[in-house]
PDB file of N, CA, C and O in Angstrom:
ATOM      1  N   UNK A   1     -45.261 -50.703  40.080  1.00  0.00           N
ATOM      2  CA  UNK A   1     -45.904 -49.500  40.564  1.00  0.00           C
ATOM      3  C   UNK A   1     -46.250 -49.657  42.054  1.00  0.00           C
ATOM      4  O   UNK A   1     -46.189 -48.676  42.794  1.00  0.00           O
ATOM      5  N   UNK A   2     -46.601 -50.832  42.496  1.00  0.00           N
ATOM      6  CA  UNK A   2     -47.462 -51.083  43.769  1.00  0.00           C
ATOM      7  C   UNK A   2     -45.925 -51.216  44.675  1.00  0.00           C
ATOM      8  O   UNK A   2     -46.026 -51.137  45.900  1.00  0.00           O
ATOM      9  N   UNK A   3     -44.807 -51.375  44.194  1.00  0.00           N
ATOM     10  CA  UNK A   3     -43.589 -51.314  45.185  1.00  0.00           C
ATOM     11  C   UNK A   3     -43.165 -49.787  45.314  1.00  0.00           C
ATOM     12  O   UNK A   3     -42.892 -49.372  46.440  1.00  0.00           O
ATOM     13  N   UNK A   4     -43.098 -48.990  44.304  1.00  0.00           N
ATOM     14  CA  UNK A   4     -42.761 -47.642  43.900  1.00  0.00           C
ATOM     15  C   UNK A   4     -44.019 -46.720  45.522  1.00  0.00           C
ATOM     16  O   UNK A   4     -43.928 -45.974  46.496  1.00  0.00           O
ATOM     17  N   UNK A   5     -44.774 -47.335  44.924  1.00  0.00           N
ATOM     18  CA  UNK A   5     -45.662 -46.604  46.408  1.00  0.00           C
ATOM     19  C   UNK A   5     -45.547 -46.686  48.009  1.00  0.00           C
ATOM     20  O   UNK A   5     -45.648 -45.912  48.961  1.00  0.00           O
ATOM     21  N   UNK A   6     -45.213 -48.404  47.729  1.00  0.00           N
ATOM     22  CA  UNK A   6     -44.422 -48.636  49.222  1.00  0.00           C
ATOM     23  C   UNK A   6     -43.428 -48.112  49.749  1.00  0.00           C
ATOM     24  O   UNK A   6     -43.312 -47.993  50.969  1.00  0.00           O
ATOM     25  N   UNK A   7     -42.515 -47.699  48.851  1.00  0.00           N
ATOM     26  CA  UNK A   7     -41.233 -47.077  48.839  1.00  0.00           C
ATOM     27  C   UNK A   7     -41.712 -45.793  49.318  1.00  0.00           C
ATOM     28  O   UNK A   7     -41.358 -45.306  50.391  1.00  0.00           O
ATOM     29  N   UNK A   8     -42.540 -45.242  48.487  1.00  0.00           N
ATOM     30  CA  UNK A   8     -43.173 -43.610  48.772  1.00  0.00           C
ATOM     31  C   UNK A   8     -43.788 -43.412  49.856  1.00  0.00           C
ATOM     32  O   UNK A   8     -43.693 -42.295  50.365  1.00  0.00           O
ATOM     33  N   UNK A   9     -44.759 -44.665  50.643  1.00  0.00           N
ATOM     34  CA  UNK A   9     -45.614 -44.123  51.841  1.00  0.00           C
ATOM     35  C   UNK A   9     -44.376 -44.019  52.839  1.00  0.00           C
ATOM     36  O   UNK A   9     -44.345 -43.149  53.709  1.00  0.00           O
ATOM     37  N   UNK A  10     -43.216 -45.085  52.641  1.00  0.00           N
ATOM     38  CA  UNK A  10     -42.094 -45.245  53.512  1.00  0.00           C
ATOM     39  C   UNK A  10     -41.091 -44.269  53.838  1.00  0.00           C
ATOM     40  O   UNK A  10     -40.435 -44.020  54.849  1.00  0.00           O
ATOM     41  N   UNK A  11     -41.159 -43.849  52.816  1.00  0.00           N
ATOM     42  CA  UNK A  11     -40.737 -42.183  52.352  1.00  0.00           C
ATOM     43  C   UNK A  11     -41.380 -41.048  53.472  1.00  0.00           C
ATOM     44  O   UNK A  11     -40.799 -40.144  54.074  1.00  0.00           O
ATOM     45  N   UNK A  12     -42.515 -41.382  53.492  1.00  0.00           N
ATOM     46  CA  UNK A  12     -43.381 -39.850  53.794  1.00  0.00           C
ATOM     47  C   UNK A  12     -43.299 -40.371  55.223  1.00  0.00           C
ATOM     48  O   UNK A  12     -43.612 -39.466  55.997  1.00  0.00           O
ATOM     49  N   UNK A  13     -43.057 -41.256  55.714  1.00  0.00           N
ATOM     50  CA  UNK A  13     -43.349 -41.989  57.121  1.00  0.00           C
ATOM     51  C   UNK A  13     -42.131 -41.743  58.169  1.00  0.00           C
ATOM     52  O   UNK A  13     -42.099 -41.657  59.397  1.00  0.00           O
ATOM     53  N   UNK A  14     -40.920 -41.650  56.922  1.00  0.00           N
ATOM     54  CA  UNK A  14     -39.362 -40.892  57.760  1.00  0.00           C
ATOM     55  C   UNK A  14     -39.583 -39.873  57.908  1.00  0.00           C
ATOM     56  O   UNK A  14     -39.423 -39.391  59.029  1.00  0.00           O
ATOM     57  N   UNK A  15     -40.019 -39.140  56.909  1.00  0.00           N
ATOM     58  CA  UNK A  15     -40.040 -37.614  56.647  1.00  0.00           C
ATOM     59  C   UNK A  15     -40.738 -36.836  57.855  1.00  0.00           C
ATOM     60  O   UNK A  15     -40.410 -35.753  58.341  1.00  0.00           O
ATOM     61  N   UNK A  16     -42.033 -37.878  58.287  1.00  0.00           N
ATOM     62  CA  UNK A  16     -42.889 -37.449  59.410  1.00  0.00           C
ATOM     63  C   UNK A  16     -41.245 -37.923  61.029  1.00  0.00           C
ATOM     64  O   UNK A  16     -40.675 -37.240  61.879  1.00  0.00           O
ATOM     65  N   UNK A  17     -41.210 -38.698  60.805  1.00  0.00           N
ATOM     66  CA  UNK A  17     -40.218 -39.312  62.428  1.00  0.00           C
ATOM     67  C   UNK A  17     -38.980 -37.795  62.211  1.00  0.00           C
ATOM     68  O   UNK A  17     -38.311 -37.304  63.119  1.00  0.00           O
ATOM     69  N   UNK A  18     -38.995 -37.459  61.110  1.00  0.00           N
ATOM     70  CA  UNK A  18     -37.557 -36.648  61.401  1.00  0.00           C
ATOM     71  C   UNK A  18     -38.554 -35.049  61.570  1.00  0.00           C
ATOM     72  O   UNK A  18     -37.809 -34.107  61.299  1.00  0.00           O
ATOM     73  N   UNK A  19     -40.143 -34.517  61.975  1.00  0.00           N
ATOM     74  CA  UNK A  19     -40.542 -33.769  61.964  1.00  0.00           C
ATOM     75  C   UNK A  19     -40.619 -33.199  60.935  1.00  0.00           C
ATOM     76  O   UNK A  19     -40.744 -31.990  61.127  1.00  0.00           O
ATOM     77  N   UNK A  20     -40.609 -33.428  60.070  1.00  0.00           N
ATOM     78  CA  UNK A  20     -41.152 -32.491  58.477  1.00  0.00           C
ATOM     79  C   UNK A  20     -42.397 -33.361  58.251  1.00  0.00           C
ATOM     80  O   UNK A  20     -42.518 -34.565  58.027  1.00  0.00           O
ATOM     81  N   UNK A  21     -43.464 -32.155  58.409  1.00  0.00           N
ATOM     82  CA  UNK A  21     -44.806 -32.393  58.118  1.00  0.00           C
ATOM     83  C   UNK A  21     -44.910 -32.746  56.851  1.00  0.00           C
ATOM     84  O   UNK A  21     -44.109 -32.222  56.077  1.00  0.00           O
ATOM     85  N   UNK A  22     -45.990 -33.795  56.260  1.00  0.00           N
ATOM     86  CA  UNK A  22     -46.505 -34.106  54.867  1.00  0.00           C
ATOM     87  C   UNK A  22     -47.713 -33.512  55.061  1.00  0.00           C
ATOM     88  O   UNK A  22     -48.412 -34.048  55.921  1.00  0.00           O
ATOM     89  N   UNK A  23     -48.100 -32.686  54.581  1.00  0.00           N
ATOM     90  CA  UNK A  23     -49.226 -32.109  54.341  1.00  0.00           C
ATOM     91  C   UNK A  23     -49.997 -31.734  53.404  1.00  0.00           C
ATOM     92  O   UNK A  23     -51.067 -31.125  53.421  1.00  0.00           O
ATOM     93  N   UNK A  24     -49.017 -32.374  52.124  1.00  0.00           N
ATOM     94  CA  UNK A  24     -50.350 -32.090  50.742  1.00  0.00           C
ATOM     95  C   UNK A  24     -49.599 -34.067  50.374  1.00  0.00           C
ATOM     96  O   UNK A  24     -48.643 -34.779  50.682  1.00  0.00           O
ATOM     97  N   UNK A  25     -50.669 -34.096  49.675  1.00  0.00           N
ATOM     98  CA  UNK A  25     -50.566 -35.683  48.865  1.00  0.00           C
ATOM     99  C   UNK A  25     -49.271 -35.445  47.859  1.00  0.00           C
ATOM    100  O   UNK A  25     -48.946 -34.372  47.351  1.00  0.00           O
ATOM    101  N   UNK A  26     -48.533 -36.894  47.685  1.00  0.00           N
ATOM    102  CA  UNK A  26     -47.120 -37.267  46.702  1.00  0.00           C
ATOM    103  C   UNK A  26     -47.855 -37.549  45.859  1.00  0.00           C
ATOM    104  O   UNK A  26     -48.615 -38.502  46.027  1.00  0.00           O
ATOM    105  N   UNK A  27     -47.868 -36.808  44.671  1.00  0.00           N
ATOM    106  CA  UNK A  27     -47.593 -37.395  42.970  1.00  0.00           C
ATOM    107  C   UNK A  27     -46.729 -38.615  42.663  1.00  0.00           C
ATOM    108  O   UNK A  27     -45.586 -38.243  42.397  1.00  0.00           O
ATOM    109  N   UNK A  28     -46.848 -39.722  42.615  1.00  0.00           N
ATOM    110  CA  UNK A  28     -46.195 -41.016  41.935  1.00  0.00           C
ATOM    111  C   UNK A  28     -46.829 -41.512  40.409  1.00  0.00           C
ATOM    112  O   UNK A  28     -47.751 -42.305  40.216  1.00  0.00           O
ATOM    113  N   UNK A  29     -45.983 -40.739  39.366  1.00  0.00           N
ATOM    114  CA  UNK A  29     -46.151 -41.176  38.548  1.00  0.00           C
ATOM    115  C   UNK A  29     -45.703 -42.341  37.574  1.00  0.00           C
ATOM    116  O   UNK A  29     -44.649 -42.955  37.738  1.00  0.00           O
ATOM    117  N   UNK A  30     -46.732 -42.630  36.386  1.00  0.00           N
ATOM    118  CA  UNK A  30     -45.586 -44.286  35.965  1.00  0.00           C
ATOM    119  C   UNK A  30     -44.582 -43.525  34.761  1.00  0.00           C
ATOM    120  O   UNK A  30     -44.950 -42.605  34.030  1.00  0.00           O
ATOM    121  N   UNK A  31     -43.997 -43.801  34.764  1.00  0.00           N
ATOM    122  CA  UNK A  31     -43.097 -43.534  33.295  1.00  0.00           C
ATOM    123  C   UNK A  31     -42.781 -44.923  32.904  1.00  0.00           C
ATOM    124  O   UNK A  31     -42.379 -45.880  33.565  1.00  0.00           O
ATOM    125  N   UNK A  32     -43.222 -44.704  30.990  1.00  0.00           N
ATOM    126  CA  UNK A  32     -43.706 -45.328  30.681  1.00  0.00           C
ATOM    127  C   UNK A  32     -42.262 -45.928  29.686  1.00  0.00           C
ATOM    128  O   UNK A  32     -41.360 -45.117  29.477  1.00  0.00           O
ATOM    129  N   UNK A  33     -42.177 -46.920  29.295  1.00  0.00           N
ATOM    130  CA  UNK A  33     -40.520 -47.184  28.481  1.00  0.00           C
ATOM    131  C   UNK A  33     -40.712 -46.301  27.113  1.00  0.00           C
ATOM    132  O   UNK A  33     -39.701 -45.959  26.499  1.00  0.00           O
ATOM    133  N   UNK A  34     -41.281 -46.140  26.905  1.00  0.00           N
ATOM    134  CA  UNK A  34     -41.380 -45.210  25.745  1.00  0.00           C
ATOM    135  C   UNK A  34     -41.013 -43.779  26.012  1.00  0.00           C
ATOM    136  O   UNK A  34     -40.123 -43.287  25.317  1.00  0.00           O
ATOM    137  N   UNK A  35     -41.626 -43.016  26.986  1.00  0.00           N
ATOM    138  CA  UNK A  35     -41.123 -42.005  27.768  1.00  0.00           C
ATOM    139  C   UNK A  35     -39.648 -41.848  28.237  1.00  0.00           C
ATOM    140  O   UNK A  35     -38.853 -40.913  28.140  1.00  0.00           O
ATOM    141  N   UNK A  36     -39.568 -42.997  28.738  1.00  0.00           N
ATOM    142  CA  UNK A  36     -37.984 -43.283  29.159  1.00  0.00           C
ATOM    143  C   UNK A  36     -36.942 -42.921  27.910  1.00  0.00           C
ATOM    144  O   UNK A  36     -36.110 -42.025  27.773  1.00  0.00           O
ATOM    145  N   UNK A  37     -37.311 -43.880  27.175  1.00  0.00           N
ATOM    146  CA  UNK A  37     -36.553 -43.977  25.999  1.00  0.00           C
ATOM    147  C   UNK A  37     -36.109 -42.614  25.286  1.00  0.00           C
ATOM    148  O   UNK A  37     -35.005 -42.453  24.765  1.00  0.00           O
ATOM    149  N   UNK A  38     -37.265 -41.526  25.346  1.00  0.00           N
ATOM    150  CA  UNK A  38     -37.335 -40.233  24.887  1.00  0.00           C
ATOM    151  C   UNK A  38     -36.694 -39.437  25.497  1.00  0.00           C
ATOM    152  O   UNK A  38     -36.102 -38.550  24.882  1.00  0.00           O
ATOM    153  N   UNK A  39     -36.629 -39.527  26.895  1.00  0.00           N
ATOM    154  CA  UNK A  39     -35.945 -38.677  27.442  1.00  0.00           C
ATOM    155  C   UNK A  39     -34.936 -38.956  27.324  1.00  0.00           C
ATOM    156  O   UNK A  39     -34.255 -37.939  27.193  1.00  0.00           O
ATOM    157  N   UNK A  40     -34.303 -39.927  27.284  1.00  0.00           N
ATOM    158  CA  UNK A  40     -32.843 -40.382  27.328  1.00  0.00           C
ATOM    159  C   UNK A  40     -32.290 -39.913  25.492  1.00  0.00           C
ATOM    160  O   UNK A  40     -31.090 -39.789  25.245  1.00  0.00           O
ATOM    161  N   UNK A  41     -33.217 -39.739  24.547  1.00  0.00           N
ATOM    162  CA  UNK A  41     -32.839 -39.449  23.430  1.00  0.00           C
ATOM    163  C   UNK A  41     -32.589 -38.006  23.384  1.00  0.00           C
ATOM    164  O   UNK A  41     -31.830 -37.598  22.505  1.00  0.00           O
ATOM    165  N   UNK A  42     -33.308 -36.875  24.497  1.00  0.00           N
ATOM    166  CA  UNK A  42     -33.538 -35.400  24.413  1.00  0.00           C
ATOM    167  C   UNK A  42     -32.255 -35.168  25.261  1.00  0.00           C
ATOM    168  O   UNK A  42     -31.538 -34.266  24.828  1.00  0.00           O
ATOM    169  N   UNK A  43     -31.908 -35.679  26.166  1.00  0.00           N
ATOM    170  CA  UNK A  43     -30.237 -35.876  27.329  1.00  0.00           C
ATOM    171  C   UNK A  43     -29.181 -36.099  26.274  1.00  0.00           C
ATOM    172  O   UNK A  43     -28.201 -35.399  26.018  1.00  0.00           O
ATOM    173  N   UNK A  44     -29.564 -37.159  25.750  1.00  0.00           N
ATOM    174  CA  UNK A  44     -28.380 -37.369  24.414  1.00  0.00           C
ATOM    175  C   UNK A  44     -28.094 -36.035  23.770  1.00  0.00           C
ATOM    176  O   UNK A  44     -27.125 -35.348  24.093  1.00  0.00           O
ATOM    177  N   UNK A  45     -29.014 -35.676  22.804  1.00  0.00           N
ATOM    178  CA  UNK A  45     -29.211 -34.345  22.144  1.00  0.00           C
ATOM    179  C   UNK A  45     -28.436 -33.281  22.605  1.00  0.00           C
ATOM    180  O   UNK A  45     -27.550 -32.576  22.122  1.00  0.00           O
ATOM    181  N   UNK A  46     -29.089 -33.371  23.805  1.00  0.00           N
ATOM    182  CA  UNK A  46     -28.609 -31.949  24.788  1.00  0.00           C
ATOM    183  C   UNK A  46     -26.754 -31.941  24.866  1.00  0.00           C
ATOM    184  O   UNK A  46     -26.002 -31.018  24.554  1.00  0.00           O
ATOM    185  N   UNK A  47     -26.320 -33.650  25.523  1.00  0.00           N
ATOM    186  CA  UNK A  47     -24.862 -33.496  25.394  1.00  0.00           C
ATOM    187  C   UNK A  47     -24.591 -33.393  24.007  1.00  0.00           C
ATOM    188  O   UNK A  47     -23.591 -32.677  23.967  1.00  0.00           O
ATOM    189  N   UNK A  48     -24.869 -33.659  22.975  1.00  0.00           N
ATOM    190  CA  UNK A  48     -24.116 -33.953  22.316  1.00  0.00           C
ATOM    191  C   UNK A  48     -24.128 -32.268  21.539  1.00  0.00           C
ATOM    192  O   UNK A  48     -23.092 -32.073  20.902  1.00  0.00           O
ATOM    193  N   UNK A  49     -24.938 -31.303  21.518  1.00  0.00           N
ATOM    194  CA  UNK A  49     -25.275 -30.165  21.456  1.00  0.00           C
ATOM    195  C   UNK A  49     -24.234 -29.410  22.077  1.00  0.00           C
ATOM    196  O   UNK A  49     -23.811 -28.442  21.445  1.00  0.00           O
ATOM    197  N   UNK A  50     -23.777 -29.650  23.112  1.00  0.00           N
ATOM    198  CA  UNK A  50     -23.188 -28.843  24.709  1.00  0.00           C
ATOM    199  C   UNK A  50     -21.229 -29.476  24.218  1.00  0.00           C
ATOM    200  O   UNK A  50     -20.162 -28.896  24.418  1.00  0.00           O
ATOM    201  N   UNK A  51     -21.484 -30.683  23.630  1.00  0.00           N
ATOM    202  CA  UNK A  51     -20.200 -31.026  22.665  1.00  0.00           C
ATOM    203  C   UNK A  51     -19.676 -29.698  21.886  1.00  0.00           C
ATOM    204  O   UNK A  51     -18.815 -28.821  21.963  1.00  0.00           O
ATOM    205  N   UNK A  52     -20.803 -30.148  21.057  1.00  0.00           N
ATOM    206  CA  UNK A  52     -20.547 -29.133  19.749  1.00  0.00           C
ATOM    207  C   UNK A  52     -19.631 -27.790  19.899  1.00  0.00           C
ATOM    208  O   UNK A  52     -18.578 -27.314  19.474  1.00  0.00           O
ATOM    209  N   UNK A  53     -20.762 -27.473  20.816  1.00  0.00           N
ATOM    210  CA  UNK A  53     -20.663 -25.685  21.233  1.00  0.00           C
ATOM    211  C   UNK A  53     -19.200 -25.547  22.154  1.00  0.00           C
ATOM    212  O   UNK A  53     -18.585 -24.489  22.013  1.00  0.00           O
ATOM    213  N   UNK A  54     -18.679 -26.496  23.009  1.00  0.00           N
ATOM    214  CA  UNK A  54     -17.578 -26.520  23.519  1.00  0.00           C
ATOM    215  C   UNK A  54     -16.211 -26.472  22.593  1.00  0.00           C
ATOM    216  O   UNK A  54     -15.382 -25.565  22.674  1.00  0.00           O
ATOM    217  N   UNK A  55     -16.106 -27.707  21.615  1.00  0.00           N
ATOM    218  CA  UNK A  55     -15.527 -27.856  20.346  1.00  0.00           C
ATOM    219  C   UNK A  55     -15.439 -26.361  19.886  1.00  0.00           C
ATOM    220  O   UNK A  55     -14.426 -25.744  20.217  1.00  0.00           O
ATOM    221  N   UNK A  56     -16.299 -25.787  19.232  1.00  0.00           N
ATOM    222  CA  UNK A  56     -16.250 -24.534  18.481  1.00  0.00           C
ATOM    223  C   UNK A  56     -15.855 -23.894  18.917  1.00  0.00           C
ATOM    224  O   UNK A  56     -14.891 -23.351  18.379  1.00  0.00           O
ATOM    225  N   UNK A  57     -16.339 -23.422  20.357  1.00  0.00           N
ATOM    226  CA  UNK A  57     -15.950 -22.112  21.153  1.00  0.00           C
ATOM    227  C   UNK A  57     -13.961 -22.696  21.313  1.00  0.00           C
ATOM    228  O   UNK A  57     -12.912 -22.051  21.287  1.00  0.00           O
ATOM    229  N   UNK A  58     -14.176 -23.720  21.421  1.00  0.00           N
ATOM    230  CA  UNK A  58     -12.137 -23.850  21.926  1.00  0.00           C
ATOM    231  C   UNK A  58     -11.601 -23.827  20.552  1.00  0.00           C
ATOM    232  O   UNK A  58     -10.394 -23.589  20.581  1.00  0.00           O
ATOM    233  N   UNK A  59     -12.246 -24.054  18.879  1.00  0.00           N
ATOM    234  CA  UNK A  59     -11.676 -23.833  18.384  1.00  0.00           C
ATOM    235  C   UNK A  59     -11.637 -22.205  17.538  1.00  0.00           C
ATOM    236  O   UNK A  59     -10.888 -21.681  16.714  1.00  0.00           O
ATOM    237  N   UNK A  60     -12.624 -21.884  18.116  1.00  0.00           N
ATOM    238  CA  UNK A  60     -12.815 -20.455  18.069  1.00  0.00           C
ATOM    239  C   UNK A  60     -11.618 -19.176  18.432  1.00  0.00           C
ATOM    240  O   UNK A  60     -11.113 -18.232  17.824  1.00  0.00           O
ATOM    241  N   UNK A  61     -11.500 -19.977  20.222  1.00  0.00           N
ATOM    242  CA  UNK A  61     -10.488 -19.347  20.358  1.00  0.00           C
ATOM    243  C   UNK A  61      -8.721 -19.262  19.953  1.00  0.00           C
ATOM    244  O   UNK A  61      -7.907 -18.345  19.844  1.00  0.00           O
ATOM    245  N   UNK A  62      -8.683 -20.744  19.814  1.00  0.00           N
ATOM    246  CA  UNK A  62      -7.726 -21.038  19.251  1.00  0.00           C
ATOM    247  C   UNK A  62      -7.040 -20.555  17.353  1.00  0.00           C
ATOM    248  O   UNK A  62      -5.926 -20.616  16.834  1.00  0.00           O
ATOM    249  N   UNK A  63      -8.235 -20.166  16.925  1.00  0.00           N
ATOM    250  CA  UNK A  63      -7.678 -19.703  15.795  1.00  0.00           C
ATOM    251  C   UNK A  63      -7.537 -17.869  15.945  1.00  0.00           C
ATOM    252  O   UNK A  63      -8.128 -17.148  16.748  1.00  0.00           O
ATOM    253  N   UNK A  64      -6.663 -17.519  14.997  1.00  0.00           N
ATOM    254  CA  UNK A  64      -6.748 -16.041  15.156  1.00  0.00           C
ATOM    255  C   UNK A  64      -7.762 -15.346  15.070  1.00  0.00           C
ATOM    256  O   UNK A  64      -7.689 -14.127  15.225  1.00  0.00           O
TER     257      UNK A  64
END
């Protein structure tokens, strides 16, 4: 976490040299491996959903 921030003040510190003002505070949140894990199960879902519906619709069209 304490590198993730360094990264971020370092972040906001270009952002200022290239003239884009920081003017409200960065949100750095932790995500947590459990979180991780979930999302990567709801991404799964989603392709494998976005499969499905591709499959059908081509065999959809393909039949009379």
């Amino acid at each position: 976490m304490a590198e993730a921030c360094k990264e971020l003040l370092w972040l906001r510190q270009l952002l200022e040299d290239f003239g884009i003002p920081q003017t409200k505070a960065t949100t750095c949140l932790k995500i947590t491996r459990d979180a991780f894990a979930s999302s990567n199960q709801i991404a799964s879902m989603i392709e494998r959903k976005r499969e499905i519906s591709s499959a059908e619709g081509f065999a959809g069209k393909k039949s009379p």
